[in-house]
Every structure is written in C-alpha cells, then in structure tokens.
C-alpha atoms as one frame of an Amber mdcrd trajectory, in Angstrom:
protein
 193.497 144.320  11.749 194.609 142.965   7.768 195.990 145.584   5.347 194.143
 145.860   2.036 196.410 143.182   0.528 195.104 140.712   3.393 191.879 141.274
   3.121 192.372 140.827  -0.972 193.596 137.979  -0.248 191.248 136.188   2.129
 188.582 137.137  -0.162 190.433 135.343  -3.399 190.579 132.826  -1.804 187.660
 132.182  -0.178 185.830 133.476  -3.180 187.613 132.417  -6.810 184.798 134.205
  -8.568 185.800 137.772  -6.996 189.336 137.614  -8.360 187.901 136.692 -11.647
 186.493 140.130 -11.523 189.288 141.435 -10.326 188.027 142.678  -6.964 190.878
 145.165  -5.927 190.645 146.182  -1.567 192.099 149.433  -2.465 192.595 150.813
   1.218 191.826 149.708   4.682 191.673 152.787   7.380 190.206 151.525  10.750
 186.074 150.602  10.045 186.312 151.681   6.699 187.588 150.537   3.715 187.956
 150.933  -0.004 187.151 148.609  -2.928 187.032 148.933  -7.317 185.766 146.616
  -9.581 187.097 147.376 -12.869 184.424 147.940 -15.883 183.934 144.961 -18.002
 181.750 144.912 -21.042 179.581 142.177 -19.598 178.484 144.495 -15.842 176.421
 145.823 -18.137 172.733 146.066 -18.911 170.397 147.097 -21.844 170.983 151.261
 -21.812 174.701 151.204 -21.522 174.381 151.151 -17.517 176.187 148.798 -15.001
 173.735 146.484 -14.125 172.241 146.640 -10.554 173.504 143.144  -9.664 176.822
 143.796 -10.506 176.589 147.069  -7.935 174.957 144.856  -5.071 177.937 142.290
  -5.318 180.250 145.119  -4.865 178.647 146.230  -1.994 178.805 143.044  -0.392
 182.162 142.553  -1.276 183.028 145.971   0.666 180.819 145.117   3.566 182.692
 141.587   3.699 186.062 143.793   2.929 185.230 145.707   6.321 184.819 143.104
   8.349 187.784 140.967   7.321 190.081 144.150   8.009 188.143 145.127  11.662
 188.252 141.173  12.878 190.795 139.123  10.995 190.255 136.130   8.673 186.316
 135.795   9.968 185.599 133.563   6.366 182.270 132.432   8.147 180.912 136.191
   8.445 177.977 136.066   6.095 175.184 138.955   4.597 172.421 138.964   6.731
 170.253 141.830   5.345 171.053 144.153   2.264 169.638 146.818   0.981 170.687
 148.971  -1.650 168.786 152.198  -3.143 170.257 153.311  -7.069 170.149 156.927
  -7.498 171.797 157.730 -10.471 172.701 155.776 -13.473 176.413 154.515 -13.345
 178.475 155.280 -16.290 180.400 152.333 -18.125 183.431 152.408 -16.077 185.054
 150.923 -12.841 182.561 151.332  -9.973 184.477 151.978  -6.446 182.885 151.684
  -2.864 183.382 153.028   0.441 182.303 150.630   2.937 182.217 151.572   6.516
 181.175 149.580  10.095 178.181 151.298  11.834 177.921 149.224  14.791 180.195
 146.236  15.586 178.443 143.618  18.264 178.655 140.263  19.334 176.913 138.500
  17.052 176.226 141.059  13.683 177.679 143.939  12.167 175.632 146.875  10.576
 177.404 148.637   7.393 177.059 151.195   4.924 178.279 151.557   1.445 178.452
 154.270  -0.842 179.387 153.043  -4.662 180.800 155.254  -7.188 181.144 155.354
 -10.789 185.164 156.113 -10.978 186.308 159.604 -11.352 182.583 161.334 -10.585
 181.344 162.915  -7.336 177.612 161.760  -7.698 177.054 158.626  -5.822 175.425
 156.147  -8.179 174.113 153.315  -5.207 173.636 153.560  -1.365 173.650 150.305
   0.757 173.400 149.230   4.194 173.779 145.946   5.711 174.318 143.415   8.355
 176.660 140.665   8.497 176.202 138.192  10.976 179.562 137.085  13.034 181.034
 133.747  13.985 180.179 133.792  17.645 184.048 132.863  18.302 185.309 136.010
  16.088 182.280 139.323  17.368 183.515 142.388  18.991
C-alpha cells in the first residue's frame, strides 16, 4: 500500500497535467482515499459553476488515486467505464473527493466517488467506475 504522498507522486509523474492543477492525494485509509483540486478561475463555466469536466477529471483522478494506494505503482490501470450524476451546483471553490474500491478482482476494479464543493455537506457529483488492471498487478 503507498501513502498519500506516493500515490501524489506516481500520479505527477505519470500525469504532468495533474500537478499543473495541483492535484493534492490528501489521505489514503485502506480502499479509500482522499483528493482536492484547488479552485482556479478557469474550472469554471458560464453561471459561476465548476464546470462538469473539471468534476469528472477529479473523479478519475480519485478512482486512479485508489487504486495506486490498494496495488502499488499499477501506471497501466486505466478508466474503463465512468459515470457521474451532478446534483447540485458546485460553488467556486476547491472541489474534494472521496474515492472508495467497491470490488477489487483480477482483471477490473469497481469505484465510487463522492465530490464535494470544500467546506459544504451537500454532495455536488456522484461517480462510479471501473478501472481495468494490468493482469500482472489484480487482486
């Protein structure tokens, strides 16, 4: 299992444009972990609301986040399947995500991920997913 810091780092590296962000693993705690993107003017969309691509590429992130702290450096684990449902408009401010491994097989992974606007209660996106798994690397 990598600590938050691991998995932050696996995914800057693998992934330049998610430290540009400034993806930030937050916490790792057995299947689930923790992630923040932190609010830039440009997330968002006509309305004044983080735009819905920005909240699907922080979901991904924290499904990839997951898997990286469950299995270890797995860079070749790629999305599968998402699906994401927005049910309340996010405000203008860092979104955070709680990512957590449903099922861990051999060859895929099934996720959810709740997303946050920072600081409120009301969950703003829910997402589940699938990664598919290096067959040298499954559970």
């Amino acid at each position: 299992m990598l600590t938050a810091q691991q998995v932050q780092d696996v995914i800057h590296g693998g992934l330049p444009v998610a430290a540009d962000h400034g993806l930030k693993v937050e916490w790792v705690d057995g299947d689930r972990v923790g992630v923040r993107y932190p609010f830039n003017p440009s997330m968002t969309r006509p309305g004044g609301t983080v735009s819905g691509p920005t909240m699907m590429s922080l979901a991904d992130s924290a499904m990839y986040a997951a898997i990286l702290a469950r299995l270890g450096a797995v860079e070749m684990a790629v999305t599968q399947n998402l699906n994401i449902n927005f049910l309340s408009k996010p405000e203008p401010r860092d979104l955070t995500a709680e990512a957590e491994i449903i099922r861990l097989g051999r060859r895929s992974a099934v996720l959810e991920v709740r997303i946050y606007s920072d600081g409120k209660d009301e969950m703003v996106a829910h997402v589940t997913g699938t990664y598919a798994l290096p067959s040298d690397k499954a559970g």
